[in-house]
TIGU-72821 format. One line per 4 residues: number of its first residue (from 1); their letters; for each residue x, y, z of C-alpha. Coordinates in steps of 0.1 Angstrom, whole numbers. Example, Ala and Ser with C-alpha at 12.3 -4.5 7.8 and 13.67 -1.06 7.14 Angstrom:
<sites>
1	as	123 -45 78; 137 -11 71
</sites>
This chain:
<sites>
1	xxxx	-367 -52 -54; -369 -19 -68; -358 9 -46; -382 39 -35
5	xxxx	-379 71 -63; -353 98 -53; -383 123 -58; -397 108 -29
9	xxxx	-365 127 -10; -372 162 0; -355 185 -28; -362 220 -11
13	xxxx	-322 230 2; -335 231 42; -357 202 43; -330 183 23
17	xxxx	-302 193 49; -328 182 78; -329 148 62; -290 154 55
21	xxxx	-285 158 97; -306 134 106; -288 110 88; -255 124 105
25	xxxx	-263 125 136; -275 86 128; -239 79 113; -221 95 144
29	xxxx	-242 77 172; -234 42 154; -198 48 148; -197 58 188
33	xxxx	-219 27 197; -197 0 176; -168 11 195; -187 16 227
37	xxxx	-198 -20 221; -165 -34 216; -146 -18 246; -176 -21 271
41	xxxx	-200 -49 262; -183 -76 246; -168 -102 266; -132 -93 272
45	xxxx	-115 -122 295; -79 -114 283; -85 -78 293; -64 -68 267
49	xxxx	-72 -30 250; -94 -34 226; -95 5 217; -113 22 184
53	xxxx	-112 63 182; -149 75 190; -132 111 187; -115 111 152
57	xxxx	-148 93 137; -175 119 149; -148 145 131; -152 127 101
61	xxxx	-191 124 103; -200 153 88; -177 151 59; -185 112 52
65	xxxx	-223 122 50; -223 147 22; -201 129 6; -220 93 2
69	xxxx	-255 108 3; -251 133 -21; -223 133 -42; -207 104 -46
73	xxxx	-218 81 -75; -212 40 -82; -178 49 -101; -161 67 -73
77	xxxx	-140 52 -53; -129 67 -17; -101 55 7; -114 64 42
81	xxxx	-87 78 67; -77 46 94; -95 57 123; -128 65 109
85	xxxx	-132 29 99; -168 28 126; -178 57 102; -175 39 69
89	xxxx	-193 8 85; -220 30 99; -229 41 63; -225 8 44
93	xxxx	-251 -4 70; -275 23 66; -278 13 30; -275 -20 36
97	xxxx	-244 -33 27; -235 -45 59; -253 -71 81; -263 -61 116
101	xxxx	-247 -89 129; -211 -74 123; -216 -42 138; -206 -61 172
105	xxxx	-174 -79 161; -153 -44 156; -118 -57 161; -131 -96 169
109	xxxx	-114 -121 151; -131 -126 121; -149 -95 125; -146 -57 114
113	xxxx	-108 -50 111; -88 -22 132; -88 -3 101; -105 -4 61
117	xxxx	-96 -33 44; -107 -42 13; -96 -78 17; -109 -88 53
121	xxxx	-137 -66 56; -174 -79 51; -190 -49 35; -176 -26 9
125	xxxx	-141 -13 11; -125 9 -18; -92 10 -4; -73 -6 26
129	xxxx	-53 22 52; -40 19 86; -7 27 76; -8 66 75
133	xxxx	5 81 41; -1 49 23; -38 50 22; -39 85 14
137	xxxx	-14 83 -16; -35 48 -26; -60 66 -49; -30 85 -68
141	xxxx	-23 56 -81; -56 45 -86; -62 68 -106; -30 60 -126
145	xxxx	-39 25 -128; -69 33 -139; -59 54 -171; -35 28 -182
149	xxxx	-59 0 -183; -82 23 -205; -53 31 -230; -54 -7 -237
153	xxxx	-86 -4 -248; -102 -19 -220; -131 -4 -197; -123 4 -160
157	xxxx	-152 30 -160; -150 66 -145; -153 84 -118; -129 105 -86
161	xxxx	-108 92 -69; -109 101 -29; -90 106 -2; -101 116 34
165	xxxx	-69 124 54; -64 132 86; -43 162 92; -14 143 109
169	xxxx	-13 122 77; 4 153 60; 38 149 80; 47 118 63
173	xxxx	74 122 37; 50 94 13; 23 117 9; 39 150 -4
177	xxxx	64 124 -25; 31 112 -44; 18 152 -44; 50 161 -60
181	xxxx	54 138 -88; 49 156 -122; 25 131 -134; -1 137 -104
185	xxxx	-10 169 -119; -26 158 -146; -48 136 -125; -81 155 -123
189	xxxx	-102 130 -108; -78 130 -73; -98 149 -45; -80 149 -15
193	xxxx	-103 159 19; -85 171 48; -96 166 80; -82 194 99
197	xxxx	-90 190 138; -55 201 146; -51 173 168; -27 149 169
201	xxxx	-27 115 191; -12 130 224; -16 165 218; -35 195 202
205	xxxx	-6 205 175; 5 238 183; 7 251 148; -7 232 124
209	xxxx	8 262 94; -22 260 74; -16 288 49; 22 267 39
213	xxxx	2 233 35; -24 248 12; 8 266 -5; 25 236 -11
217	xxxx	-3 219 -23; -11 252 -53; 22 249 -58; 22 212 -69
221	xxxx	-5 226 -95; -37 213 -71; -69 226 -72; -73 245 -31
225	xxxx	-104 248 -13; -110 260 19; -143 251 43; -135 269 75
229	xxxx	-165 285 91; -203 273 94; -234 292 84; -241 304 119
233	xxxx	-206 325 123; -208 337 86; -241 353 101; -221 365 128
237	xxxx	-195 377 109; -221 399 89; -228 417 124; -218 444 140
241	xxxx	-186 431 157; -182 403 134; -151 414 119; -136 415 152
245	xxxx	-149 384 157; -137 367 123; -104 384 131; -100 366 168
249	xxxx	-109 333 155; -83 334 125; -58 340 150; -63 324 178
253	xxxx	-36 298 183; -48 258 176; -44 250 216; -68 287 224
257	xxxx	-90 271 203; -95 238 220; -94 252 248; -123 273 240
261	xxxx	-144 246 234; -142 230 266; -154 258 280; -195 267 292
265	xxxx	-214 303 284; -200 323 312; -164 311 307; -165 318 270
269	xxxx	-179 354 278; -149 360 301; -118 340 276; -134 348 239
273	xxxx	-135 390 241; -104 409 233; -116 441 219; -147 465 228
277	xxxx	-164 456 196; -162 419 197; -178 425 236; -204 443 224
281	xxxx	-216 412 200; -213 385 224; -230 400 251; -260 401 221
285	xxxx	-263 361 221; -277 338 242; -257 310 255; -269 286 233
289	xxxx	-260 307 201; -225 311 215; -221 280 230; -232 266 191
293	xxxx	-208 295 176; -173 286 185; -176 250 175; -194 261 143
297	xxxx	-166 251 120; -173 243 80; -165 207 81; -194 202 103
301	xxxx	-217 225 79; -237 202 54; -242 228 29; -208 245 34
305	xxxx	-196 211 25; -215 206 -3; -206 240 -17; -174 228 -18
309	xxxx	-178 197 -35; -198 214 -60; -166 236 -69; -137 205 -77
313	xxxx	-124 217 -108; -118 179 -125; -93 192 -149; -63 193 -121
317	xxxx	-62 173 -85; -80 190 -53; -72 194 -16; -102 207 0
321	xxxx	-91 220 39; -124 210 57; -118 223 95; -132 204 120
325	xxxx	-133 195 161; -121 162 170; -152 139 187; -176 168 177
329	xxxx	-209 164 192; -194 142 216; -190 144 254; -148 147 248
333	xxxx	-150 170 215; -116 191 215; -105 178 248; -67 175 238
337	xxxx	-64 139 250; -94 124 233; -80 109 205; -88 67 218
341	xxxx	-108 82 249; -140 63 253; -174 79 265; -182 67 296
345	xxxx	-216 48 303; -235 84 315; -220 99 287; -231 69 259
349	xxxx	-264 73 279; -269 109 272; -258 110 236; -288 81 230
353	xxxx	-311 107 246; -300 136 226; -301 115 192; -332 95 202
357	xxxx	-318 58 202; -316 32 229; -282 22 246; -300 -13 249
361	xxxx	-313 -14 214; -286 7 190; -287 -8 160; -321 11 145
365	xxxx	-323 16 104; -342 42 95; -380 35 86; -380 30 48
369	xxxx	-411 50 46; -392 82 65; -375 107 44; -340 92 58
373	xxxx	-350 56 49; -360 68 15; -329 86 8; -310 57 23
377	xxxx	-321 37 -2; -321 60 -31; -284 66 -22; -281 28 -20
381	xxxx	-292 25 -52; -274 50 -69; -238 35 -57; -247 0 -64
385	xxxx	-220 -14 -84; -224 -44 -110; -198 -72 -105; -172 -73 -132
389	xxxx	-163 -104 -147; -123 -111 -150; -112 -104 -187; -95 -136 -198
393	xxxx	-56 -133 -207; -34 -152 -232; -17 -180 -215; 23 -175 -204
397	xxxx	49 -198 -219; 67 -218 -188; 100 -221 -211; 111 -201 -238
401	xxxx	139 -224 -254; 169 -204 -253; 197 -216 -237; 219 -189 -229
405	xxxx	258 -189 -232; 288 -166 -226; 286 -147 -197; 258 -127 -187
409	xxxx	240 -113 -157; 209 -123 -145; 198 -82 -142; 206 -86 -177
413	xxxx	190 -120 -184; 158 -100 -169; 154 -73 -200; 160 -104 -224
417	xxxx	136 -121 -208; 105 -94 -212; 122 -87 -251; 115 -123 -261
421	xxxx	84 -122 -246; 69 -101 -268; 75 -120 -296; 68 -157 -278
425	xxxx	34 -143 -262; 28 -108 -276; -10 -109 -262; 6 -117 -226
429	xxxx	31 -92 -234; 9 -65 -240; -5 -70 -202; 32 -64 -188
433	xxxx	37 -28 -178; 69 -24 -160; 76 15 -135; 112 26 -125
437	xxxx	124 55 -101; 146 70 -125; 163 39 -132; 153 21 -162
441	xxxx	191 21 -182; 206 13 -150; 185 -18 -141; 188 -27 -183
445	xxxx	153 -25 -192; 168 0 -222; 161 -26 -246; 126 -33 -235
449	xxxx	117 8 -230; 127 9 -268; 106 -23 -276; 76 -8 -260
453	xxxx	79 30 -251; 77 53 -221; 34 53 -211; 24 88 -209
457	xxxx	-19 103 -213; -8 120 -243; 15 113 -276; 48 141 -263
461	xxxx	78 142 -296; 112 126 -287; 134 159 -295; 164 131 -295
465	xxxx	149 112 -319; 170 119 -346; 202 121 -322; 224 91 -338
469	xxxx	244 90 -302; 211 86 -286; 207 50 -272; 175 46 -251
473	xxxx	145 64 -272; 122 81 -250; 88 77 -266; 62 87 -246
477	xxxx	31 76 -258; -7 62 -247; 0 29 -257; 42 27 -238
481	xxxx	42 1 -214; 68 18 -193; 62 42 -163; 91 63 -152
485	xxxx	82 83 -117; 105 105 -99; 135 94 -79; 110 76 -53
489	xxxx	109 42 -43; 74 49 -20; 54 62 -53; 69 32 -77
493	xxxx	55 7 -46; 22 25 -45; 15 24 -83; 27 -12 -89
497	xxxx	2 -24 -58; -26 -4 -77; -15 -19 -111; -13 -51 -95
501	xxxx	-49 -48 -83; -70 -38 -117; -75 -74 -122; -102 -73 -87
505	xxxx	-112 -37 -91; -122 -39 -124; -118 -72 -144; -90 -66 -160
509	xxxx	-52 -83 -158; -21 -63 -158; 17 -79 -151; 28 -52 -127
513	xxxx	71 -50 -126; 88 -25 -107; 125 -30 -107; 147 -5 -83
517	xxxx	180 -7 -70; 180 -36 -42; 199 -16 -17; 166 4 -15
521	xxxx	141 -22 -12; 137 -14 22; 125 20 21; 97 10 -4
525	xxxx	92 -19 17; 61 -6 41; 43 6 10; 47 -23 -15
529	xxxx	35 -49 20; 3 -26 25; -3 -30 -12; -2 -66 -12
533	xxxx	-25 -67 17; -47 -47 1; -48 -73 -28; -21 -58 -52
537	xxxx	-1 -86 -65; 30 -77 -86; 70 -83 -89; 93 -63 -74
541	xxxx	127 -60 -87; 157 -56 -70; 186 -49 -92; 218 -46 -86
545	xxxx	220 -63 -51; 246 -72 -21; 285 -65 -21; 287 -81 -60
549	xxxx	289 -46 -67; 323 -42 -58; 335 -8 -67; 302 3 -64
553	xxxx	299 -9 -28; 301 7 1; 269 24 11; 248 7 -21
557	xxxx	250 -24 -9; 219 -45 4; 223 -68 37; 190 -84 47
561	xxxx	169 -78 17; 171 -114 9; 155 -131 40; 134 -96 43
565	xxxx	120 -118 6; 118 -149 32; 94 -133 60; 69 -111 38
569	xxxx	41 -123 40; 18 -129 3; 54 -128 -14; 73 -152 -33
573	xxxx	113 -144 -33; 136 -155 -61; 174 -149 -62; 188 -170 -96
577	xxxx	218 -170 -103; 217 -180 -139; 203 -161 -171; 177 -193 -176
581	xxxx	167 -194 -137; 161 -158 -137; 133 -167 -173; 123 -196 -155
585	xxxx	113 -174 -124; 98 -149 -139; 74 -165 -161; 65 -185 -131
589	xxxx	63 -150 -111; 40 -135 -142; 19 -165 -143; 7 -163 -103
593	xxxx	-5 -125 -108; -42 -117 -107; -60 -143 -95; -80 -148 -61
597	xxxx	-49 -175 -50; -20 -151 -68; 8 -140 -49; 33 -112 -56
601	xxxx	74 -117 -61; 105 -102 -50; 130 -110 -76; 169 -103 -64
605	xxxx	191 -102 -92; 225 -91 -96; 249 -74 -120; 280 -93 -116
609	xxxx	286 -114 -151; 284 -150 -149; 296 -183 -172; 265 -195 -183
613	xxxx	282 -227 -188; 285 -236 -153; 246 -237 -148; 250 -274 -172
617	xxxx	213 -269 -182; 202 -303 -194; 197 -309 -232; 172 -335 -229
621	xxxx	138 -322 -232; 126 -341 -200; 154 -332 -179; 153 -295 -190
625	xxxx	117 -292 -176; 126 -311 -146; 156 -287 -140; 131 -255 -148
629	xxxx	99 -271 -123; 129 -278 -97; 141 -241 -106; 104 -225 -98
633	xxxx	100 -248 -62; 133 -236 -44; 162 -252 -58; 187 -276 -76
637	xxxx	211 -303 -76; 240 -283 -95; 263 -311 -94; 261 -345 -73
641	xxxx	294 -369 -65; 299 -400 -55; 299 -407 -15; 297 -372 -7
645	xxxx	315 -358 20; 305 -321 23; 271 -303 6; 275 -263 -7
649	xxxx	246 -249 -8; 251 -215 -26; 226 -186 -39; 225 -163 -67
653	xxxx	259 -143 -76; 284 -167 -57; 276 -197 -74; 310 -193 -90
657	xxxx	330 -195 -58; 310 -225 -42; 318 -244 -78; 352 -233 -76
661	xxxx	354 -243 -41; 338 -278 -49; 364 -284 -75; 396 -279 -45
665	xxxx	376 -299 -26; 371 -327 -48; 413 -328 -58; 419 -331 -20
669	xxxx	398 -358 -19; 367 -349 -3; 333 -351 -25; 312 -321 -23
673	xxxx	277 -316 -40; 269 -284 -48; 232 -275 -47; 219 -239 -65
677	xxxx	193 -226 -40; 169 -202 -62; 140 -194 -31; 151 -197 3
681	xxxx	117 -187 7; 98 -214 -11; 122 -241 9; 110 -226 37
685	xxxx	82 -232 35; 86 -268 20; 103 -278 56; 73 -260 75
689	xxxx	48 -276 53; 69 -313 61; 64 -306 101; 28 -300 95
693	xxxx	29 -261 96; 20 -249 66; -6 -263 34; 25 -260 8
697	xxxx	43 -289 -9; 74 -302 1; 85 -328 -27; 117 -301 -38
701	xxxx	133 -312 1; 136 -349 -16; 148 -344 -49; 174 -317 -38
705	xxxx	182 -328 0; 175 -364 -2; 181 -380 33; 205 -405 18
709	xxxx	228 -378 8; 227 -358 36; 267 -345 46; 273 -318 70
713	xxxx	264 -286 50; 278 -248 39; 252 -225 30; 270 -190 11
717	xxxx	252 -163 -6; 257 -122 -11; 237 -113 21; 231 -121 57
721	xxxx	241 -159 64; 210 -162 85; 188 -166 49; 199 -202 44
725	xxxx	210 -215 84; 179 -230 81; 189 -255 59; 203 -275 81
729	xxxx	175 -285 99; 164 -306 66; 185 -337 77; 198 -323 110
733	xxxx	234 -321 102; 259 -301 110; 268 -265 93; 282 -235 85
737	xxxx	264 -201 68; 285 -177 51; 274 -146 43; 273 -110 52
741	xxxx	272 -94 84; 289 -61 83; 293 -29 59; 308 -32 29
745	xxxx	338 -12 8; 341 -1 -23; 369 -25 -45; 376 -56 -70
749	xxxx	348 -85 -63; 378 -105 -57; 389 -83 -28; 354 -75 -12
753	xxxx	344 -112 -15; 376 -123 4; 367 -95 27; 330 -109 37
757	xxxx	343 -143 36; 323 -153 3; 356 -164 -16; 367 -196 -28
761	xxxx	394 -199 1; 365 -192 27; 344 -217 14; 370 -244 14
765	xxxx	379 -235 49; 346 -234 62; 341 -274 46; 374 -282 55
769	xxxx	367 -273 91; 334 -295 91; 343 -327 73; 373 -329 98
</sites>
């Protein structure tokens, strides 16, 4: 079907900002009547809250409705602040991208989520939020992701990248990281959208220090606009009196304000006031005009709005300040306590008078013949997007061949691994891009940054190139496959879940790796889960991990990151031990990014050198690739003994011990097998998936814990003990989990690993004390 003609929209400026409220005051009443219908209509036998924010949507109207129906165009993309979610559906149903049927299910199982999200919605979502900071800083990144895919040649189109925050948003510490990072300021398509109620969720925020917000922002090199006041005040303002009364309102304290607009004619006459001349001018308007003035703020202006759109400079990121009341044009607009407060059933009633729809029959399009069901359509039209078929990729090897020897580390055994790729699959190769916080020579990815090069938008001259002593070569170029950020583990997160994403927003694979320093994978931890919600599948590195750094130790030390790998959900978590495990798993890791059924990795490697020996890799073709598909599901049978007595059970950088332990045991005559756990995670969910739980397979559970084997058991790795108790349960048998469950110091490995109880002499204890 062809859609009507935009010419048959009003183009005169006042008719087109009639049709413009119209379709505002629409947007508002149907945000207001999904939540209304959820709290009040739908059956609610548990009685449990279902809750929505009525209040922070209709602050967002305004904003959301010059933005859509007049500005925005198909390659945009816009990441709508949490609790205006009933304000994004609104739209996407007045042009038709969401079926009436939904606009009852807000918060209903199966339904319209809590918040945006781009993977469990029905209708159109650019970017998932609910986690405040993390959706705002999402388009950064974005926008990043976007430029690299285009400097490999590919198309991801054009187009801004949005952002509609809520004031509040700018107190967390992820937002002004992102702001901060040099590279943002190239970034001319990021538009950032305050929305500055001055309310927070308990209170009207005392002072909210605009002026040092839109500082900071100029500072970071951003584009600042300001849309404070509405057309009827800069009338006002033009009066007689109206500097007095431009001069009140700038400083009037946030909770005056508010409390302002609570207030009816007379009161305002009485509180507003405070010099002769601003008397005189309100004693000249009727109350309607006064009662209109004090809420007349420019977020709630259509054409101030607009004007402000229409000045984004795109050579350098914007913040537009767009002030606003919170639940304007609703019954609890700027009452400090509004911010999940519902309208009650008088109150719905009245706003359905006032906008001219039905409390009994909400849910009313516009008629497509009207000017507001023509410019629906037109709008509808002009955002439509065409679906992107998925680019294909060269396929990943499984195995590369080498067998490594010597001793080696697996944080080491990761930068070999992404060298040889290059020349074993250079098309795959060229779809790895891996980001660091500062950390690339410390996490060995020197030899691949020199492979490759440091991505940057423009060709920049390495002043060390010529510097013999000069080890890692910084060459920063369009086509590097490196991304250093600042010292932040919330912005390299936030990229690699928008890198790891490409492959659904536009067709096009990339092998996101982020590698950081382990001990910190729990600050980026909230970030990197919201991005794989969102869709964003990647591998996150984290190198060098637990008390195996020895001297090192003390505070960098990492505790619970392993079975924090265990519990996330839409993760896979590997911790080899060996050079060739750690190849095996990532290839396998690489190989389940970007597709609809892909899943990201956490990857916990470690720096402490290892004999390669000891991993006995078969040399029999057959047996190799049973070893490396045991290697990918969980775990292996390191070594098996006759009429075993006692099973060890070890992971990652204390394999050494639980061999060396096996060895005492077997000269004191007790048998141990010694089994090389790889994914606690994966066995995991092999026992789950035995007891019915879970739709994963559990063939590894046989081969490595066959029944007819089973001994009472030690579990040991370089974390908390709790990561493999679990293990037990396989064959019900008696154990005892190692691990580590306190602080750490600095000192030899020897010394630190007798001090945890990871040692050789623990070990034997710990099977001594359970085949007695």
């Amino acid at each position: 079907m062809t859609a009507p003609s935009t010419s048959a929209v009003p183009v005169g400026t006042e008719d087109r900002l009639a049709v413009l409220g119209e379709i505002e005051q629409r947007v508002r009443w149907l945000a207001t009547a999904i939540i209304d219908h959820a709290n009040r209509v739908r059956p609610n036998p548990a009685g449990l809250k279902v809750g929505g924010h009525q209040a922070s949507s209709a602050s967002m109207t305004t904003l959301m409705t010059a933005l859509w129906f007049e500005h925005l165009r198909a390659g945009d993309r816009v990441s709508v602040k949490p609790h205006a979610s009933p304000v994004l559906h609104a739209i996407n149903y007045l042009l038709g991208e969401l079926d009436e049927e939904y606009l009852t299910t807000l918060r209903a199982f199966g339904g319209l989520q809590s918040y945006p999200s781009r993977s469990k919605d029905p209708d159109p979502v650019d970017y998932s939020t609910g986690s405040v900071g993390i959706g705002a800083t999402a388009p950064i990144w974005g926008a990043l992701a976007r430029r690299y895919v285009t400097t490999l040649g590919e198309q991801a189109g054009t187009g801004r990248q949005y952002s509609l925050v809520g004031d509040a948003e700018l107190d967390e510490g992820a937002v002004w990281e992102a702001v901060l990072d040099p590279m943002v300021a190239e970034l001319g398509e990021v538009v950032w959208i305050v929305d500055l109620n001055r309310q927070s969720l308990d209170r009207v925020v005392p002072n909210i220090g605009t002026p040092r917000l839109q500082g900071m922002f100029g500072a970071a090199g951003w584009q600042v606009l300001t849309v404070k006041y509405g057309r009827l005040l800069d009338k006002l303002f033009a009066r007689p009196g109206g500097e007095a009364l431009r001069r009140r309102l700038d400083e009037m304290t946030n909770p005056e304000y508010q409390r302002l607009l609570r207030c009816n004619p007379a009161q305002l006459r009485e509180r507003l006031p405070d010099s002769p001349e601003l008397a005189a001018l309100v004693s000249t308007l009727d109350d309607e005009t006064l009662h209109a003035a004090i809420r007349n703020l420019g977020g709630h202006d259509l054409r101030a709005v607009g004007d402000a759109f229409a000045r984004i400079d795109d050579t350098r990121p914007t913040v537009i300040f767009a002030y606003t009341v919170k639940g304007y044009g609703l019954a609890s607009e700027g009452h400090p306590q509004n911010h999940s407060s519902l309208l009650s059933q008088d109150q719905f009633a009245e706003l359905a008078a006032r906008c001219g729809m039905s409390v009994d029959a909400p849910w009313q399009r516009f008629g497509p013949a009207t000017p507001a069901g023509r410019l629906c359509a037109a709008t509808a039209e002009r955002l439509r997007r065409d679906l992107v078929p998925a680019t294909p990729v060269a396929a990943l090897p499984v195995d590369i061949g080498r067998t490594p020897s010597g001793e080696t580390t697996t944080q080491a055994a990761l930068g070999r691994a992404l060298l040889d790729l290059t020349r074993d699959a250079p098309e795959a190769a060229r779809r790895v891009v891996t980001v660091s916080p500062d950390v690339s020579s410390t996490t060995n990815l020197g030899g691949w940054v020199n492979k490759v090069g440091v991505w940057s938008t423009t060709e920049r001259p390495d002043w060390f190139a010529d510097d013999a002593e000069t080890i890692l070569h910084w060459r920063e170029n369009p086509t590097g496959q490196h991304i250093e950020l600042g010292i932040s583990e919330v912005n390299l997160v936030g990229l690699l879940g928008e890198l790891g994403a490409t492959w659904s927003r536009w067709g096009q694979l990339l092998l996101p790796i982020g590698v950081l320093y382990d001990p910190f994978v729990e600050r980026a931890l909230e970030p990197w889960s919201y991005g794989i919600y969102a869709g964003g599948q990647s591998i996150l590195v984290g190198t060098p991990s637990g008390v195996s750094l020895a001297p090192e130790g003390g505070a960098h030390q990492s505790i619970k990151t392993p079975s924090i790998g265990l519990e996330q959900p839409g993760c896979t978590t590997y911790e080899p031990a060996f050079a060739l495990d750690t190849e095996w798993t990532l290839l396998a890791s690489l190989a389940r990014l970007g597709k609809p059924d892909g899943s990201s990795t956490y990857l916990r490697l470690s720096t402490r050198p290892v004999d390669q020996t000891l991993a006995a890799v078969p040399a029999d073709t057959a047996a190799r690739q049973r070893r490396r598909r045991q290697v990918v599901a969980g775990a292996y049978s390191l070594r098996r003994t006759d009429n075993p007595k006692i099973a060890i059970a070890a992971m990652g950088a204390v394999i050494p011990e639980a061999v060396g332990a096996a060895d005492r045991l077997q000269q004191a005559g007790i048998p141990a097998d010694v089994i090389c756990v790889t994914s606690p995670d994966l066995l995991y969910r092999a026992v789950r998936a035995r007891q019915g739980h879970e739709p994963a397979e559990s063939w590894i559970l046989d081969q490595v814990f066959p029944a007819n084997r089973a001994t009472p058991l030690v579990t040991v790795l370089d974390g908390h003990p709790h990561t493999l108790a679990f293990l037990a349960t396989i064959n019900q048998v008696r154990h005892t989990s190692l691990g580590v469950t306190r602080f750490g110091q600095s000192g030899s490995i020897e010394d630190v690993y007798r001090y945890h109880g990871l040692d050789t002499d623990s070990i034997v204890r710990a099977a001594l004390d359970l085949a007695d």
